[in-house]
Phi, psi and omega in degrees: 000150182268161179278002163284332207284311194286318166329303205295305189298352224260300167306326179277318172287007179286335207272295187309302178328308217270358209227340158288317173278012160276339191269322178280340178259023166254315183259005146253113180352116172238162197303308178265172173292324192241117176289165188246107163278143171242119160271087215248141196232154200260350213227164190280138175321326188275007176272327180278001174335328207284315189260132161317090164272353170259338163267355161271356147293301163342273183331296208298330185301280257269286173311347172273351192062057173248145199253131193222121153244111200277125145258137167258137213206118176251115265217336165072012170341340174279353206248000211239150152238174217290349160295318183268022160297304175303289225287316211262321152324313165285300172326302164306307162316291197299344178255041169256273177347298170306325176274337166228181165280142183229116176275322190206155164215134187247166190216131200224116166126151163280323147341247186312334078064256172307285179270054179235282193299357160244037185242010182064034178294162169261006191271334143343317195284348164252327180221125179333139169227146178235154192229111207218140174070051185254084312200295163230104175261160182284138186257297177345273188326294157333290191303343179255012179226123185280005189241052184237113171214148083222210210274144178243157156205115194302145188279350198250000000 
């Protein structure tokens, strides 16, 4: 597959994702006038070059007519090996958490993904992840955390 073509696909489940948690954050309440996304990317920001992702999540919000104040976050996933992948995944989420009320967290990548729900955080167990560009997912894993949902998308 080429790499625009895995680009294109890369984007639409980013889309499909941001237009599921819009959908799910229209009906739920939130503590403030704005919900709070925490957005986490598996790869160092300067790997997402080909695309804006953070103003095109922004739009999706925007077009649902949801007042969203987003943190963005990257996780730099090539530099880590997979424990201390977990470790820095549960770490970026839980020192987020501690600092706001958090509505959602969306998660882009197989990476940050993967080693968010395995890292044994408990903050899952409260606040809800939509999961986006996710390429190979673990179902196993998925399946054991219920407030964990979004899109795969095949490489082939």
């Amino acid at each position: 597959m080429s790499r625009r073509k895995r680009n294109t696909l890369f984007f639409i489940a980013v889309a499909v994702a941001v237009g599921a948690t819009a959908f799910w954050l229209s009906f739920r309440p939130s503590r403030d006038k704005g919900k709070k996304v925490l957005v986490v990317f598996s790869e160092r920001k300067k790997r997402y070059a080909f695309t804006d992702y953070e103003a095109a999540i922004a739009r999706g919000f925007e077009r649902k007519g949801l007042d969203v104040d987003f943190i963005f976050t990257y996780l730099g996933c090539e530099k880590f090996e997979d424990e201390a992948e977990k470790k820095m995944a549960r770490q970026i989420v839980e020192t987020e958490a501690q600092k706001q009320h958090l509505d959602l967290i969306v998660s882009i990548g197989d990476q940050m993904t993967y080693s968010l729900m395995a890292s044994g955080t408990h903050v899952l167990d409260s606040i809800p992840m939509v999961f986006g560009g996710v390429a190979f997912p673990n179902w196993k894993l998925i399946a054991k955390h219920k407030n964990v949902t979004g899109v795969s998308d095949s490489i082939d």
